[in-house]
Residue, then its C-alpha position, 0 to 999 in steps of 0.5 A: x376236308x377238301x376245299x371247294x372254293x377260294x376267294x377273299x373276304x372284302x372288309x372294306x380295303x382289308x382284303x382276307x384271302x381264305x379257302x371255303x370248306x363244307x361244314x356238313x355232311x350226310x350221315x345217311x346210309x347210301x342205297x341204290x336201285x336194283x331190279x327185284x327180280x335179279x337184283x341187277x343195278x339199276x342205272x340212268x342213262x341221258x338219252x337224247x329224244x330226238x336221236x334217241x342216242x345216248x349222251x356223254x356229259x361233255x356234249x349237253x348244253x343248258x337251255x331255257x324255254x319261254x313261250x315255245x322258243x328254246x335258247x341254248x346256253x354253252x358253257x362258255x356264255x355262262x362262264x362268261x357272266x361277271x358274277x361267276x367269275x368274282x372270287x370276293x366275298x364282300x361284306x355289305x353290312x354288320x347287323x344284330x345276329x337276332x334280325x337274322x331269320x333262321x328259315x333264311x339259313x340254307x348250307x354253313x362252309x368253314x373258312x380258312x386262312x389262305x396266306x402266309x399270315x393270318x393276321x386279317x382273319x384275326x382282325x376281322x374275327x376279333x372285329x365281329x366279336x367286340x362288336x357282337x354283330x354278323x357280317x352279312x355278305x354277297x359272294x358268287x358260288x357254284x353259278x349262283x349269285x349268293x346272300x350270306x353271313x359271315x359269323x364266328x364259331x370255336x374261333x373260325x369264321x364261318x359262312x352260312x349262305x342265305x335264301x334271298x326273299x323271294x325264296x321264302x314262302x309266305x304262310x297264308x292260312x286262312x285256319x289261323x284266321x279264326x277265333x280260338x279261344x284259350x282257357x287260362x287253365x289251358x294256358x297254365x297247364x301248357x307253361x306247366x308242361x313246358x316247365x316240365x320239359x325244359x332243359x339246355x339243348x345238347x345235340x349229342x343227346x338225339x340220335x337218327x334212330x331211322x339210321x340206326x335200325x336201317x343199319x340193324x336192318x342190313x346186317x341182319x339181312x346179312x345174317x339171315x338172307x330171306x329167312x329175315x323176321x323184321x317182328x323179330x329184329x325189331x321187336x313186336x312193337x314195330x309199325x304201331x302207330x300212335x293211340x289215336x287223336x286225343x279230343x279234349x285238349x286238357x285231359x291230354x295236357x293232364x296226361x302229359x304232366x302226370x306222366x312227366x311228374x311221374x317219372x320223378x316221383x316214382x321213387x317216393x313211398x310217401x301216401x297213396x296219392x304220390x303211390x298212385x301217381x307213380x303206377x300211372x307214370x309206370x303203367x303208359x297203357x292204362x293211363x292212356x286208356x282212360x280219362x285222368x278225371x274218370x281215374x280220379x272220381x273213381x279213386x275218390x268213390x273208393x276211397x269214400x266206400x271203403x271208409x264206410x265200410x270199414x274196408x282196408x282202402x283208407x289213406x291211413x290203413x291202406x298199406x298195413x290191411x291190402x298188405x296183409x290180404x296180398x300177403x295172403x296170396x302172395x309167395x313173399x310175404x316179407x317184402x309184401x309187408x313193407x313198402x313195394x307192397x304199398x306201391x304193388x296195392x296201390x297199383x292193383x286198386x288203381x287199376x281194377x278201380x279204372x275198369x269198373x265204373x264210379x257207379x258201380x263203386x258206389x253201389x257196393x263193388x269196392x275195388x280197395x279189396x280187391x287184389x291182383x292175380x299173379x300172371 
């Protein structure tokens, strides 16, 4: 790294001489612009409109414009602004680190001793630890006068200059001025679906996947030329969008959760239900085509016909007779008769009885007795 500034942080008459680095960077891939037709690199050129001459950068002056009159600033006069020239960081105050507004953080810069000893960054760093407090600090950097806070991280101070207020907008939304109500069931099914959710946040676990697959874009860019299929370098699935807006907020709620719960359940072999609520979380598609509410009236519906008529959808004999009847179509019927056959039969009775109405269920077309055709 390079150092971008030098200065010395004011801890009342402690003085702590340190270097200023950038303490992040842009992971992006660079690109430029180019004329479609020859690829010829586009560039931009500082044309002045008056002469229509173009510019060296050494001869272009800032200037402000107010009311019709332009005053030109040299930079000679900006330099001589007092706060420019200031290389002090000083603190004005220690506050509690939650009084902080994160929409305030703008960009955080590594500081490093600059002495021979580092015995005052210590002490000052030792200072914010027993204290448990963020120094807040003014600073000059780059023509701008600066808010910031000076906090600690893997034993180096660090910098994170700050919006001033008046650079932070006020949300005014006059949307969030009606009344809404909230059901307690909706409430407990969100805290439900947090629950489900929650974890301790690891950063390296997400990854800028519009990165990645640029990158997957361009070599195989590099590797095809213009004979490039994105279908095929991305697959089928890309450029689809989502499902659509999902209307009633406690089915989505329902869904998300099923298929949070699923995930884990999805090793169990216990009774039909925990089978059933695996092939949702397995099958996306289907779960997302319909209604949690319409899968389970229908569920019931079969169930319930299947009990009168004797038929082999029954809780207690639902993996022994479904298992013989897929057994008689199936090409292993060894592992059909144990439990991947209780999970494939649950599959196929939830499946059929999800496209067929509950009311054609109850008048005779008993989806239990039905099972998949192989692909």
């Amino acid at each position: 790294m390079r150092a971008i500034w030098k200065g010395a942080i004011a801890f009342g008459l402690v003085n702590v001489p340190v270097k200023v680095y950038s303490a992040t960077e842009d992971h992006d891939i660079s690109l430029h612009q180019v004329h479609n037709a020859d690829g010829g690199r586009i560039r931009y050129q500082r044309r002045c409109e008056v002469c229509s001459q173009v510019i060296d950068y050494s001869d272009i002056e800032k200037a402000y414009e107010e009311d019709g009159k332009t005053v030109v600033l040299s930079k000679d006069e900006l330099k001589a602004i007092p706060a420019e020239n200031s290389h002090e960081i000083e603190v004005v105050q220690f506050v509690p680190s939650e009084q902080l507004e994160p929409m305030m953080f703008e960009k955080s810069y590594y500081l490093e001793p600059d002495s021979k000893s580092p015995k005052a960054y210590v002490l000052l760093r030792r200072a914010l630890e027993d204290t448990d407090r963020v120094a807040i600090v003014q600073f000059a950097l780059r023509e701008k006068t600066r808010l910031g806070a000076l906090r600690i991280k893997d034993d180096v101070l660090v910098l994170q200059s700050l919006l001033w207020p008046d650079e932070v907008r006020e949300a005014n939304f006059p949307s969030l001025d009606v009344s809404i109500k909230i059901s307690p069931q909706e409430r407990d099914m969100s805290a439900a679906l947090v629950e489900s959710m929650a974890a301790d946040f690891d950063p390296e676990h997400f990854t800028d996947d519009y990165q990645v697959q640029l990158r997957q874009l361009i070599e195989a860019k590099l590797e095809q030329g213009d004979a490039l299929d994105t279908d095929e370098t991305f697959g089928v699935e890309a450029g689809e969008g989502g499902k659509g807006e999902v209307i009633d907020l406690m089915e989505a709620l329902k869904r998300s959760l099923d298929r949070k719960r699923g995930g884990g359940a999805g090793t169990a072999a216990g009774g039909s239900d925990d089978t059933a609520g695996s092939t949702e979380s397995e099958d996306d598609e289907e779960a997302a085509a319909k209604p949690a509410r319409k899968r389970a009236a229908a569920g019931k519906a079969t169930e319930s016909k299947s009990a009168e008529t004797k038929s082999t959808a029954g809780k207690t004999t639902a993996s022994k007779s479904t298992a013989s009847k897929s057994t008689a179509k199936s090409t292993d019927s060894k592992s059909a008769a144990k439990t991947g056959a209780t999970k494939s039969t649950a599959k196929s009775t939830a499946s059929k009885t999800a496209d067929k109405p509950a009311a054609k269920t109850a008048a005779g077309k008993a989806t239990s007795t039905r099972t998949r055709k192989p692909a």
